[in-house]
Steps between C-alpha positions, in 0.01 A plus 500: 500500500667826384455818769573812356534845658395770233393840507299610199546863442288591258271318219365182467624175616769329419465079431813269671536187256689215543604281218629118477758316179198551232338852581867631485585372180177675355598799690140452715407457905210422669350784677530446928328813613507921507755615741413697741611605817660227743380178232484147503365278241536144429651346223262343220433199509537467132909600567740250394682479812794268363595789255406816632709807354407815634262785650406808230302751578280679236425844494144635434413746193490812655765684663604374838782440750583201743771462759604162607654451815530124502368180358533200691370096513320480816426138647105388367275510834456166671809361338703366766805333403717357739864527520722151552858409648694203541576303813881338394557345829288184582585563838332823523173403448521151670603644845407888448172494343378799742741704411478411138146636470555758720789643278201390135224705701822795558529526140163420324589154386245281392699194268805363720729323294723191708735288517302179510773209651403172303620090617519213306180288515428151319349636181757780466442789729305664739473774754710467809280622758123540349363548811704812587445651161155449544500721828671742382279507216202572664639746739600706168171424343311656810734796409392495145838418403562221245756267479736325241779339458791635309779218313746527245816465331711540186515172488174391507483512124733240473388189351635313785360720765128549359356167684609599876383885377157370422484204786562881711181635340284188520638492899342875536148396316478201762502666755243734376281198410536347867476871685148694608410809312687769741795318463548454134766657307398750272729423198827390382778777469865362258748735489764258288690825293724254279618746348794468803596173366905500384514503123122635410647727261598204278186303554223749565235357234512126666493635857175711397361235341617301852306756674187473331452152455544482890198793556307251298564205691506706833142642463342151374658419848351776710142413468273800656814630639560860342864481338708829487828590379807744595611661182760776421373827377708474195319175385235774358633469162516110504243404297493113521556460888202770575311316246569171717418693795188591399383155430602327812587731755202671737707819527820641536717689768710753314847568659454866391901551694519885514417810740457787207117535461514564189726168411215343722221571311665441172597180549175402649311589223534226240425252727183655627417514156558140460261414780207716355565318161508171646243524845857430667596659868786684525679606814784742480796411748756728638800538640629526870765288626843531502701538158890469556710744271581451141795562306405621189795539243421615091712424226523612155645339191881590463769387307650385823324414836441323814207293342535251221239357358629111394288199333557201681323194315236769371462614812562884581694564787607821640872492606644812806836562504690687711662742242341629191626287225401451075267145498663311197196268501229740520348894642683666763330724697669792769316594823345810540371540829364319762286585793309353839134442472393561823162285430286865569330492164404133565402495877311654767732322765665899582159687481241209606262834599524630124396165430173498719429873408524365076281245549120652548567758128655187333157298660322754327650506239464140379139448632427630175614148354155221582829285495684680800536264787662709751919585555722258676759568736816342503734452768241730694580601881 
């Protein structure tokens, strides 16, 4: 819902518009309202919300002037969305539940995600202590605070690790089947990110297609369990694996890693999209733990340099020396600079109060997405 704060100074009214991918292209927009003093007015319905462009405003016939202070999203009344954080520690939850809710009810939590220990059972796996899940679980569900459990690795998309992955998923969906409504799990949450796996440069394509044909088998596995994924926000422009997401997965969590607002909301974006164009939910997830500093060093090519750039079996391998030097076998390239990333345009972890003063315009912000399912909070305090 846009809110606008106008003063008309003369003439008649002005009309805000808003238009999505295919008024734009015909240079058109659907008409929201007359702005007037202090406005709101809803978005139309008939709005493509996956490809929404921009506001115009159209001026009437006669002379007239309008001032525009601002124009802002403002959240859609009776649209609660919840925010979410994880629980890494099993041991937090298992033996400081109070405290656990007391910090989700500090914050406005309502989706915890844990660590969920699992033991070896005699058709493959199984929950290690149901019974204390289950009391937690219905503690947080009195709260209004759902629960899931959160699993994953790099190398789950291995061929030879897929069986115990999905034995994992079929151990959280039995316990759901044996457990009383309170204390059901609410969904699934994998955050595998193989994209860490040594040498996915070279093999990107099969480990893709790795990662996909394990979201298949994964939700066939998870039954009425809701099945979300972590994602990078870069993955926007990766066609095939949002394409697989949006066939298997319930939703996403979008590690949206920065602290400019701007950065924020521009990342965000394409995946919010997504989620309108495919009924999908889409959390955004940011950052607040503890980064440790980065060397950052640039290089340029050179006729001589500390970097060579070598094939080794048709592999490319990047070579340092110690002094700049001409690479017989290939580029050379001489550093330029280098600098410490302090982790400040990634994390919260210096400012956590910037973070918690961000969050209600960014809230606002994205409740203007049907597929906004709330922000959540890593490494929160």
């Amino acid at each position: 819902m846009p809110s606008a704060s106008p003063a008309v100074i003369a003439g008649a009214a002005f009309v805000l518009g808003v238009a999505d991918a295919a008024r734009a292209a015909r240079e058109d927009a659907a008409a929201i309202g007359a702005l007037e003093n202090d406005t709101s007015l809803a978005l139309p319905a008939r709005l493509d919300g996956a490809s929404w462009q921009h506001f115009s405003i159209a001026c009437p016939k006669q002379a007239a002037q309008l001032e525009l202070a601002s124009l802002s999203l403002q959240p859609v009344p009776g649209k609660a969305v919840g925010r979410s954080a994880w629980v890494w520690q099993a041991k937090q939850w298992m033996e400081e539940g109070d405290g656990v809710l007391a910090w989700a009810a500090r914050h406005g939590l309502r989706t915890l995600f844990l660590l969920v220990p699992l033991a070896a059972a005699v058709d493959g796996m199984a929950v290690a202590q149901p019974e204390r899940l289950a009391a937690f679980a219905r503690r947080a569900a009195a709260q209004g605070i759902a629960l899931w459990p959160v699993d994953g690795d790099p190398r789950m998309v291995l061929e030879s690790e897929q069986p115990a992955t999905l034995a994992r998923l079929r151990a959280y969906a039995a316990y759901n089947a044996a457990a009383d409504a309170p204390a059901r799990l609410r969904g699934v949450q994998f955050d595998i990110e193989h994209y860490l796996l040594p040498g996915y440069e070279r093999a990107a394509a099969e480990l893709d297609r790795a990662y996909l044909a394990l979201l298949r088998s994964l939700r066939r596995e998870a039954g009425s369990l809701a099945l979300e994924l972590v994602v990078p926000f870069w993955w926007s422009g990766k066609a095939a694996l949002l394409a697989g997401l949006a066939e298997h997965a319930s939703g996403v969590t979008v590690m949206d890693y920065r602290t400019d607002p701007a950065q924020i909301r521009r990342f965000a974006q394409p995946f919010l999209d997504w989620g309108v164009a495919h009924k999908k939910q889409v959390r955004i997830a940011l950052e607040a733990g503890y980064l440790p500093p980065e060397l950052q060093r640039r290089y340029a090519r050179a006729d001589a340099g500390e970097a060579w750039l070598v094939q080794l079996d048709g592999v490319p391998l990047l070579v340092l020396l110690k002094t700049a030097q001409a690479n017989p076998h290939g580029a050379s390239f001489r550093l330029q600079s280098e600098r410490i990333l302090d982790g400040s345009a990634t994390t919260f972890h210096a400012d956590p109060a910037a973070l918690l003063r961000l969050l209600p315009a960014l809230e606002a912000d994205f409740s203007a997405w049907p597929s906004f399912n709330g922000i959540a909070l890593h490494e929160l305090k």
